[in-house]
TORKOL-255147 format. One line per 5 residues: for each residue y, x, z of C-alpha. Coordinates in nm, 3 decimals. Each point is the difference from the previous one (the first is absolute). Layout:
REM TORKOL-255147
Y/X/Z; ...
END
This chain:
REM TORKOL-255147
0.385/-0.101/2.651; -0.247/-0.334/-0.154; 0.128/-0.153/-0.327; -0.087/-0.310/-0.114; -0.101/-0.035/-0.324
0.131/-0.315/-0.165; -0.202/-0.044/-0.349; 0.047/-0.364/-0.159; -0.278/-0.079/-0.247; -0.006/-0.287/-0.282
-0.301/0.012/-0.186; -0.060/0.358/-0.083; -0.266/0.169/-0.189; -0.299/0.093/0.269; 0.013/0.376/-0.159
0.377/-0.008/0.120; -0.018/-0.109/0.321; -0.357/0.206/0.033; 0.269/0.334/-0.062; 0.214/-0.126/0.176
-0.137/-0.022/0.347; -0.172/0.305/-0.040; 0.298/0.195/-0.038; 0.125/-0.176/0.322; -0.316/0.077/0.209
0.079/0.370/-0.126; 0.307/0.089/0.104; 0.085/0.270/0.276; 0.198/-0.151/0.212; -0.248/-0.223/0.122
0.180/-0.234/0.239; 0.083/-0.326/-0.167; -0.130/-0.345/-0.026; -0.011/-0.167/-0.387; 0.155/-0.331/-0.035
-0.148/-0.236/-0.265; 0.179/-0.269/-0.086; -0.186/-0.206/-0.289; 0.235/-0.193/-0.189; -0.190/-0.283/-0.101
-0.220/0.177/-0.271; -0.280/-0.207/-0.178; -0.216/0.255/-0.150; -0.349/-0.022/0.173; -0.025/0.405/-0.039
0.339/0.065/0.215; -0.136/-0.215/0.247; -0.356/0.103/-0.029; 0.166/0.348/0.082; 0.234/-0.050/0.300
-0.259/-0.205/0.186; -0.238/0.271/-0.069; 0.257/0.261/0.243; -0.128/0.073/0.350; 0.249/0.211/0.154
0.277/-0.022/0.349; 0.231/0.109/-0.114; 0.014/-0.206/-0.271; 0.141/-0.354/0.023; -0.010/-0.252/-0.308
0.220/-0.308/-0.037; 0.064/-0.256/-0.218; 0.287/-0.159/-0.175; 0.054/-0.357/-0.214; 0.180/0.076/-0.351
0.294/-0.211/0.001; 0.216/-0.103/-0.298; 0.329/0.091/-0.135; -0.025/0.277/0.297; -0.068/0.388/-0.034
-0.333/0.006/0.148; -0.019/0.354/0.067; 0.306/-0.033/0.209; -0.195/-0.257/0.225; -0.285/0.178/0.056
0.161/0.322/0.084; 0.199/-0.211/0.232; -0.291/-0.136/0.134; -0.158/0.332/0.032; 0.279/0.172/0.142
-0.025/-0.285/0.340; -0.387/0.148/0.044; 0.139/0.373/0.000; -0.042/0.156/0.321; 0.167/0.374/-0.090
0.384/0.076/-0.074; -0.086/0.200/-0.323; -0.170/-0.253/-0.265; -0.081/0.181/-0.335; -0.044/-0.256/-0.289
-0.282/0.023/-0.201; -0.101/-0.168/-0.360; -0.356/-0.082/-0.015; -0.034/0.151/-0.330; 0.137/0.334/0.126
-0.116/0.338/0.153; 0.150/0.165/0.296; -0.056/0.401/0.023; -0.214/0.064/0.287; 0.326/0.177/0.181
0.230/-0.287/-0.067; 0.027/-0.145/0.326; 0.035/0.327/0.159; 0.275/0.132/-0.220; 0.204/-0.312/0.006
-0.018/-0.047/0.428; 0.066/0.360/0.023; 0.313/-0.010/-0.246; 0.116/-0.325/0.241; -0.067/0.155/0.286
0.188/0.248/-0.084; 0.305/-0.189/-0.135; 0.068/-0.287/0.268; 0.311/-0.105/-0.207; -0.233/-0.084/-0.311
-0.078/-0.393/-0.003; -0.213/-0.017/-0.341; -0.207/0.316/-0.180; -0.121/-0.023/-0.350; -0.166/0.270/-0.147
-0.162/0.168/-0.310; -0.247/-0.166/-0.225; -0.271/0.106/-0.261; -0.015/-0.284/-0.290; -0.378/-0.011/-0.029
0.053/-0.122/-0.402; 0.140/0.330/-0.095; 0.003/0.219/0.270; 0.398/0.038/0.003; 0.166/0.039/0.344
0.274/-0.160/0.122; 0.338/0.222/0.107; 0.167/-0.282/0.200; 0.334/0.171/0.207; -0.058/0.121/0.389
0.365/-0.174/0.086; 0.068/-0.331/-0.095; 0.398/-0.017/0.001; 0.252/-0.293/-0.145; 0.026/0.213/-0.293
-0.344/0.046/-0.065; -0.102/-0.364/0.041; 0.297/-0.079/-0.264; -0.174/0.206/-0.263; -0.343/-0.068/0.020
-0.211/-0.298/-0.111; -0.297/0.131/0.238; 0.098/0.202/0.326; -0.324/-0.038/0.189; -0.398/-0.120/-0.026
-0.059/-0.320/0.205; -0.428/0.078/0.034; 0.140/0.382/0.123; 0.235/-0.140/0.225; -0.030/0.062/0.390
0.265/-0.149/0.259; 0.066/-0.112/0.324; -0.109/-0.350/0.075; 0.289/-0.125/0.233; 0.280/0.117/-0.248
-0.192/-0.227/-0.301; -0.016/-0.284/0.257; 0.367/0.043/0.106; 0.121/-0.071/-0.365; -0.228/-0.281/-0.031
-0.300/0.128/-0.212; -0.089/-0.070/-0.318; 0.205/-0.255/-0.212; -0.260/-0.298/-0.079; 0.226/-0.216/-0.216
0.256/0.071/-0.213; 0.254/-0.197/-0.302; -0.106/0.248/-0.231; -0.415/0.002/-0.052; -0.202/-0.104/-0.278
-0.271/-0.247/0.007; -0.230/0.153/0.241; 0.244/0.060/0.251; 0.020/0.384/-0.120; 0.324/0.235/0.113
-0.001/0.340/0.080; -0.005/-0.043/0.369; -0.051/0.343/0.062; 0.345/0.096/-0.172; 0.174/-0.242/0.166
-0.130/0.112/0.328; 0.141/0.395/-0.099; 0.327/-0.168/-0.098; 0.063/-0.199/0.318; -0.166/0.272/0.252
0.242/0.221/-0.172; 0.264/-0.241/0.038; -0.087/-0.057/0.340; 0.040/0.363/0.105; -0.372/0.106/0.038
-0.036/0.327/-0.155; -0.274/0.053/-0.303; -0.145/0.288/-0.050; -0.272/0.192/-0.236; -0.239/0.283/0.086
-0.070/0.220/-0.311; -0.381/0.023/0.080; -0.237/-0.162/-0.175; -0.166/-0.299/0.159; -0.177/-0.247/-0.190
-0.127/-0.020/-0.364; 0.190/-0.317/-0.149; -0.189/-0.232/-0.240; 0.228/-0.165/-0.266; -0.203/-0.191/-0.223
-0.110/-0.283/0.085; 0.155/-0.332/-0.024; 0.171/-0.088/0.284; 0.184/0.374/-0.007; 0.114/-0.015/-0.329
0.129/-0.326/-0.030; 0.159/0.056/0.307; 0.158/0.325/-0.150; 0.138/-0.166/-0.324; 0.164/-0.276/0.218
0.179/0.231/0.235; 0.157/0.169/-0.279; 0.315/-0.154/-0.050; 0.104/-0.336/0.148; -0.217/-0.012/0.288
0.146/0.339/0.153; 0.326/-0.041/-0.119; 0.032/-0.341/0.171; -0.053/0.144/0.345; 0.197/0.322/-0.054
0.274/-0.238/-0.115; -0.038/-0.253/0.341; -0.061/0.358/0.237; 0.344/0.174/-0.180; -0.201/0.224/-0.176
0.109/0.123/-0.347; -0.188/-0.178/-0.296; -0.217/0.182/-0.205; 0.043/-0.043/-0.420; -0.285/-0.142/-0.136
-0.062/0.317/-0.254; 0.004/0.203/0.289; -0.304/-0.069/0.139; -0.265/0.120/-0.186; 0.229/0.324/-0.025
-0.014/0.098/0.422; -0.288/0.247/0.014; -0.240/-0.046/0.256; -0.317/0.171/-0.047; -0.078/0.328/-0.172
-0.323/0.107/-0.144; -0.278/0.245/0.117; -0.325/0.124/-0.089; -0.268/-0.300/0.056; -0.219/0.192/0.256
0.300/-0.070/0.244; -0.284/-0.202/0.168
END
């Protein structure tokens, strides 16, 4: 079974991307074609870098940034038209897959035909916790979490995302730059929608946190941003004070690596 890889990059650090790819080129199940799509970085080093790939089976596109519009949302629109393969597996470009990633997740889908999006189990590279994200994704367990499921972890099946209309690129509630959490909003409606979500309890990438983009992103989501689309999808709201409270990761030794 080939998976495209669909990996939008915006001006990431070249020691990133460098572990990145490698962890890509590495994996087991080697059948899959890596879609780039660069969303209109500026730094000379990302570019430098992506010119600098030579491979077939990997394909590199480009996006404009556009304003007052989520541009990750139009670039992994973009990039899921150049898919070839049913199963897509998003990817952050500052991110690490485990060399058996592909493999586990294909083999889990293959052997669930019902499933329509997989997340799975991440390592937080920062502090070397590990996330324990539920297998089954019911109504109930969507109403009590904040976080249900890891967008860069996620694998699903390409005609289903279409079907609901992709990612949301423009919404009534962003700030400035355009930013919502599209890839909540996607869960919500694809749950809404009657696609069935799903998490394996391996382990399959090692999650970096830190960096700008992430944890802005993360204090943003926190309250109004989720709770306005679990309020519009008929989800229950979440109290503010209760989400720093929802557990997510727990802590192991730091050779987990």
């Amino acid at each position: 079974m080939k998976v495209s890889v669909l990996l939008p990059v915006y001006n990431t650090k070249i020691e990133y991307l460098h572990d990145c790819f490698n962890s890509i080129f590495m994996q087991t199940h080697k059948n899959y074609e890596v879609i780039v799509i660069d969303n209109g970085s500026t730094n000379t080093d990302t570019l430098e870098y992506l010119n600098k790939i030579k491979k077939d089976n990997v394909k590199i596109y480009r996006t404009e940034r556009q304003g007052n519009k989520n541009n990750l949302s139009i670039a992994l629109n973009y990039g899921l038209t150049k898919c070839e393969n049913e199963f897509v597996a998003r990817m952050d470009a500052d991110d690490i897959m485990l060399s058996t990633r592909l493999e586990s997740q294909v083999n889990y889908m293959k052997n669930n035909a019902k499933i329509d999006i997989l997340g799975g189990q991440y390592v937080n590279i920062e502090d070397a916790s590990i996330s324990k994200l539920p297998e089954f994704l019911s109504r109930e367990v969507i109403d009590k979490r904040a976080f249900f499921i890891s967008h860069p972890t996620v694998m699903f099946r390409k005609s289903k995302i279409l079907e609901i209309g992709g990612y949301l690129e423009e919404s009534s509630l962003c700030n400035d730059s355009g930013y919502f959490p599209e890839d909540l909003e996607l869960w919500l409606r694809a749950y809404k929608s009657g696609l069935i979500l799903r998490n394996c309890q391996s382990i399959v990438l090692l999650y970096r946190r830190n960096n700008d983009e992430k944890l802005s992103k993360t204090i943003l989501e926190s309250d109004e941003f989720s709770n306005f689309y679990r309020d519009k999808y008929c989800f229950k709201i979440i109290p503010k004070n209760n989400f720093q409270k929802i557990p997510v990761t727990f802590n192991v030794r730091k050779n987990i690596f």
